[in-house]
MDAnalysis code that builds the backbone (N, CA, C; Angstrom):
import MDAnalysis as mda
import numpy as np

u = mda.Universe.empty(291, n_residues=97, atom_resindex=np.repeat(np.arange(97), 3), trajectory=True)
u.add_TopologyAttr("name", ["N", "CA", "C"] * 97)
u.add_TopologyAttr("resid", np.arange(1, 98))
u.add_TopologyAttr("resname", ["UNK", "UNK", "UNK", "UNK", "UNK", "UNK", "UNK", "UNK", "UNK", "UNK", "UNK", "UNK", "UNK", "UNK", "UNK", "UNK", "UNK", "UNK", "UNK", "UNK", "UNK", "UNK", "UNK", "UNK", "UNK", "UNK", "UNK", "UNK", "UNK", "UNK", "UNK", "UNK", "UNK", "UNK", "UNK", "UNK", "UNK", "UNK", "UNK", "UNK", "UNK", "UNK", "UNK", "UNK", "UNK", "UNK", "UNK", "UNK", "UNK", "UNK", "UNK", "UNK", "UNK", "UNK", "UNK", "UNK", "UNK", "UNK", "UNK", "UNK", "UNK", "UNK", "UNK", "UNK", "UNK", "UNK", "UNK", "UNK", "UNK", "UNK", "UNK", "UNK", "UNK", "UNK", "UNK", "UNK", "UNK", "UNK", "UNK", "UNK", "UNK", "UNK", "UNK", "UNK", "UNK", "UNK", "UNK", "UNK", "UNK", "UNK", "UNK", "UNK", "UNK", "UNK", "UNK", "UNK", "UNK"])
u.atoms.positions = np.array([
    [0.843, -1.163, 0.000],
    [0.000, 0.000, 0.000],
    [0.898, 1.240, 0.000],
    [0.624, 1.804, -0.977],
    [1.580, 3.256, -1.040],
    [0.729, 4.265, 0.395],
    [2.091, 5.113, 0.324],
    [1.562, 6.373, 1.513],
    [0.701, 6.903, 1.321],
    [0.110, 7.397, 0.327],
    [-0.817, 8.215, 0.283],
    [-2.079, 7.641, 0.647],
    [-2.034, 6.237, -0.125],
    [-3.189, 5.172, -0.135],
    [-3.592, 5.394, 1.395],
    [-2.874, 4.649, 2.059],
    [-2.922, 4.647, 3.772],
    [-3.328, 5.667, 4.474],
    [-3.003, 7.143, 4.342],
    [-3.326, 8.402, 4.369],
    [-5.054, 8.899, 4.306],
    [-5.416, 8.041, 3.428],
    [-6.165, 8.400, 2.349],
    [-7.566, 7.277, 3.669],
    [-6.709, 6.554, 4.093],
    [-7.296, 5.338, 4.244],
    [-7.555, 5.563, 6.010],
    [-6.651, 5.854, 6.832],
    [-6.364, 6.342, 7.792],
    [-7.251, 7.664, 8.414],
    [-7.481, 8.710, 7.063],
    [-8.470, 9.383, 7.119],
    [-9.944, 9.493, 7.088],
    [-10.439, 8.289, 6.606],
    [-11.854, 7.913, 6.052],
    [-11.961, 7.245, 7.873],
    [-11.233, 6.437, 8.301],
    [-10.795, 5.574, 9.658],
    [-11.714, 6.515, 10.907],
    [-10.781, 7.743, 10.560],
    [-10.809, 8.338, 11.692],
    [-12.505, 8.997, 12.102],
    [-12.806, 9.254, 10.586],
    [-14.064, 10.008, 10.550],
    [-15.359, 9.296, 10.272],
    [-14.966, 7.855, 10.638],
    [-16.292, 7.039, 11.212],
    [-16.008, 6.161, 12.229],
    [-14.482, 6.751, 13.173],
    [-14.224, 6.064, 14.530],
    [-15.703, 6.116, 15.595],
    [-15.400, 4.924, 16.227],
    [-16.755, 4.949, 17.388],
    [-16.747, 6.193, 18.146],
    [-17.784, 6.302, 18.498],
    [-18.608, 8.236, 19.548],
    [-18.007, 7.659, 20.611],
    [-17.736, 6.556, 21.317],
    [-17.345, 6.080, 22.926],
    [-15.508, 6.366, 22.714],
    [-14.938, 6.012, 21.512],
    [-13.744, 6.551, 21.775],
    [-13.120, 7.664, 21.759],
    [-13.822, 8.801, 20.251],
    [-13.801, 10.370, 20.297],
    [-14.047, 10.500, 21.963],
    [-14.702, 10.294, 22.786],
    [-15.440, 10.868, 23.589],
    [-14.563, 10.589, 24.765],
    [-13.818, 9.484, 24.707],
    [-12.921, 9.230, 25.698],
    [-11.587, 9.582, 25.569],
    [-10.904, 9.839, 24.564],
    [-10.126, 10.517, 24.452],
    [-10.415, 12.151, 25.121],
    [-11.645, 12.516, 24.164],
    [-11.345, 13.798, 24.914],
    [-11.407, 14.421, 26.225],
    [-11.990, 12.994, 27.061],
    [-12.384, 13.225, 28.350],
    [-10.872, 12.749, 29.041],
    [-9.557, 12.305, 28.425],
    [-8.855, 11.921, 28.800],
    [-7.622, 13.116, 28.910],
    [-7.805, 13.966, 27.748],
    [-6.858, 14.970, 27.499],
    [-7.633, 16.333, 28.105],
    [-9.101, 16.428, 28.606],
    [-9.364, 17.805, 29.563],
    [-8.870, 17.415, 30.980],
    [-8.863, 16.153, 31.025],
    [-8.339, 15.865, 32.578],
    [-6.783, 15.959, 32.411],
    [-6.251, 15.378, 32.269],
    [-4.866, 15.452, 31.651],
    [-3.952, 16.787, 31.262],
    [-4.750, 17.830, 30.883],
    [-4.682, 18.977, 30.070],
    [-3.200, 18.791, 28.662],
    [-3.028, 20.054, 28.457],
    [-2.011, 19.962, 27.152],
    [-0.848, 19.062, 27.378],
    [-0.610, 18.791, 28.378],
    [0.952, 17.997, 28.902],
    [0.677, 16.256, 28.365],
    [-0.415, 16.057, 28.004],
    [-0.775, 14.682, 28.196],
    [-0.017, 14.104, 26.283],
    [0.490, 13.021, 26.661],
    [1.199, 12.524, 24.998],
    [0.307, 11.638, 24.654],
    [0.482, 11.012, 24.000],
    [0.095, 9.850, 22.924],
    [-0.161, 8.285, 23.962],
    [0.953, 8.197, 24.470],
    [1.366, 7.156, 25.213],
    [0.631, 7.023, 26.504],
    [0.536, 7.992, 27.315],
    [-0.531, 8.535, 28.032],
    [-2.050, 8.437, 27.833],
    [-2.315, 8.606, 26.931],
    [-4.132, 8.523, 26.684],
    [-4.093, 7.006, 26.182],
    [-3.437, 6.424, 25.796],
    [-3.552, 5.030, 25.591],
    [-3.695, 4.212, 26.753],
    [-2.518, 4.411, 27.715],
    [-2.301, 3.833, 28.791],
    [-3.565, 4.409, 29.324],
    [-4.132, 5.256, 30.167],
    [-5.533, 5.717, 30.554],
    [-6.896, 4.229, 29.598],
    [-6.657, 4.708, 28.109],
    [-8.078, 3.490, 27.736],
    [-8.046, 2.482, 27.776],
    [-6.535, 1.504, 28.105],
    [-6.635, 0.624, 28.773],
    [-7.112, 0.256, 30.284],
    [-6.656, 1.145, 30.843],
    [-7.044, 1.132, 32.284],
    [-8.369, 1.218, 32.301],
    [-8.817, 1.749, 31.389],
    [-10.945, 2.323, 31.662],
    [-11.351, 1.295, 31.354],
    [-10.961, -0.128, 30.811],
    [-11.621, -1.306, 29.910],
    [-10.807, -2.134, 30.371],
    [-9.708, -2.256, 31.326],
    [-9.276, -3.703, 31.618],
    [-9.828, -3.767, 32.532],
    [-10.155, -5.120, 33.645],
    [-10.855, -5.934, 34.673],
    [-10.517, -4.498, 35.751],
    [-11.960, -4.037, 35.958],
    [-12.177, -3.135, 37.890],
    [-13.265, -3.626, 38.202],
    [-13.598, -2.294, 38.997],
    [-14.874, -2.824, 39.736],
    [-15.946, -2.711, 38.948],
    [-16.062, -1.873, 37.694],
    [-17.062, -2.223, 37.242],
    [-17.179, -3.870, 36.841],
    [-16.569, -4.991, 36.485],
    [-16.508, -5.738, 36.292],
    [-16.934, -7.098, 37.300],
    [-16.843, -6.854, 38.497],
    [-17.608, -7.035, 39.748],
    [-18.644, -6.625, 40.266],
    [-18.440, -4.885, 40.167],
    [-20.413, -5.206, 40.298],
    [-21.596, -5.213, 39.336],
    [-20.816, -5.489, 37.851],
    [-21.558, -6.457, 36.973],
    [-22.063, -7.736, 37.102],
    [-20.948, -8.439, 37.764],
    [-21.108, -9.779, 38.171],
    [-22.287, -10.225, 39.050],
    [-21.890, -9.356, 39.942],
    [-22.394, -9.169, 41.106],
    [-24.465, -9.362, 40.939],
    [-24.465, -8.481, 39.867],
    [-25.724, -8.368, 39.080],
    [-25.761, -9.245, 38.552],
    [-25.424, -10.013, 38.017],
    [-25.422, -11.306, 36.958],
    [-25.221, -10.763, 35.602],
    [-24.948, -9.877, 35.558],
    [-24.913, -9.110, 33.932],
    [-23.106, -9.410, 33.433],
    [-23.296, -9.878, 32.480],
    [-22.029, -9.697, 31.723],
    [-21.874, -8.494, 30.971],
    [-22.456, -7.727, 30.502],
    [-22.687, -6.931, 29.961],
    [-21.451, -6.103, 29.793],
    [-20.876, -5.492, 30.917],
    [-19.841, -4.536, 31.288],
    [-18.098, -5.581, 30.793],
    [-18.597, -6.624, 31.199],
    [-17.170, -7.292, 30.607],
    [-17.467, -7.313, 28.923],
    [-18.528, -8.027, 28.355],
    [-18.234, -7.991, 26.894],
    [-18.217, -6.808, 26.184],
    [-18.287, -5.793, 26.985],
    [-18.534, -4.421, 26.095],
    [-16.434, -3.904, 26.215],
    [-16.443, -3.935, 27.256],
    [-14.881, -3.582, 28.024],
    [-13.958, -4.379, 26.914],
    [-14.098, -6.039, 26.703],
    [-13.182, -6.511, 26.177],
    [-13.505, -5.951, 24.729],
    [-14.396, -5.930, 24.001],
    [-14.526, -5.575, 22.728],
    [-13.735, -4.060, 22.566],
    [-14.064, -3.042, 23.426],
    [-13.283, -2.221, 23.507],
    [-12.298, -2.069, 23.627],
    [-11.619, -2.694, 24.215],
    [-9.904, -3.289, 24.425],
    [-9.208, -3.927, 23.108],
    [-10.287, -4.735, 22.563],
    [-9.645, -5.571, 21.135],
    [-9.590, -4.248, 19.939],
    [-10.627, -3.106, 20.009],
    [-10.825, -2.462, 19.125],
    [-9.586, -1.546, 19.126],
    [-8.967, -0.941, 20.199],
    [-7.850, -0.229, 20.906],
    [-6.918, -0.848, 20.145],
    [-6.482, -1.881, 21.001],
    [-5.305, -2.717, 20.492],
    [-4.877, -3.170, 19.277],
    [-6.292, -3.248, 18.179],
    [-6.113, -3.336, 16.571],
    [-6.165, -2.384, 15.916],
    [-6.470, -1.100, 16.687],
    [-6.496, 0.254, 15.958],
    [-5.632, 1.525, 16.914],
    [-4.342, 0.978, 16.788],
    [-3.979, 1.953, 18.179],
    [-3.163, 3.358, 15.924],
    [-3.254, 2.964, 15.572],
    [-2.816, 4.340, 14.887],
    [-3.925, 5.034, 14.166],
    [-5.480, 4.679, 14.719],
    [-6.426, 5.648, 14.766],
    [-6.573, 6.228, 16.251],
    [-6.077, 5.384, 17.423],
    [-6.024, 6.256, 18.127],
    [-5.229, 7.372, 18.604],
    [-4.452, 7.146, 17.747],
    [-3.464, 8.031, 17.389],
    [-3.940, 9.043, 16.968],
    [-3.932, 8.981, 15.761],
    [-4.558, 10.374, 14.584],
    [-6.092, 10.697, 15.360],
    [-6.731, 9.927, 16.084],
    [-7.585, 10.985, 16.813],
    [-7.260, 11.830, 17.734],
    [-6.141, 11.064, 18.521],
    [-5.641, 11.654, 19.591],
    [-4.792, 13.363, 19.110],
    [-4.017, 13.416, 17.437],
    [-3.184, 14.456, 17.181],
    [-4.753, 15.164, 16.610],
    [-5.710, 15.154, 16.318],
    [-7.030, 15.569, 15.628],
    [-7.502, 16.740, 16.892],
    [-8.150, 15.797, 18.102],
    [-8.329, 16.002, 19.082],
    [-7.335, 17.543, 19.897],
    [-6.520, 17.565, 19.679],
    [-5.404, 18.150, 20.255],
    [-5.177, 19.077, 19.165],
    [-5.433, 18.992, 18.144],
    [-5.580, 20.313, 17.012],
    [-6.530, 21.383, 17.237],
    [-7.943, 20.421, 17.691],
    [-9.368, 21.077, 17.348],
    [-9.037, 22.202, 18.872],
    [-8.566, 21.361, 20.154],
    [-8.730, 22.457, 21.124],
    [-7.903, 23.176, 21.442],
    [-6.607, 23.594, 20.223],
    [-5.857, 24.687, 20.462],
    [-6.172, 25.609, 20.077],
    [-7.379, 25.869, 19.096],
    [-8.179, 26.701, 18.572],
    [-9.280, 27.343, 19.397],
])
């Protein structure tokens, strides 16, 4: 795949990424403020979707719910970490303005 292709491809990516990750990113970088990197907001959406307590007092309920949503979110992360990227440099464009 040439660069541009990818570019091209990377861009279409970004602008039908899921509303739960736009949304967590940006809730990751107002807490965080301008100091926060790349590496940083990643490490954070792992932490929001690997095993806590929400995951217990799901259980607790009998609901799986909170785990299959968490792991799907985690797989989506982990196979798309250079859209979370380019949302993350997107993100960080829109609110220096």
């Amino acid at each position: 795949m040439l660069n541009k292709e990818y570019e091209v491809l990377l861009k279409k990516s970004v602008e039908v990424a899921p509303d739960w990750l736009v949304n967590d990113i940006q809730d990751i970088l107002e807490k965080a403020g301008i100091i926060a990197g790349v590496s940083h907001v990643i490490s954070q959406l792992h932490e929001r979707y690997s095993f806590n307590l929400k995951h217990i007092l799901s259980a607790i309920h009998f609901s799986d719910e909170w785990a299959r949503v968490s792991r799907e979110r985690l797989n989506f992360i982990d196979n798309n970490v250079e859209i979370v990227v380019a949302l993350y440099y997107n993100i960080r464009e829109k609110n220096k303005h």
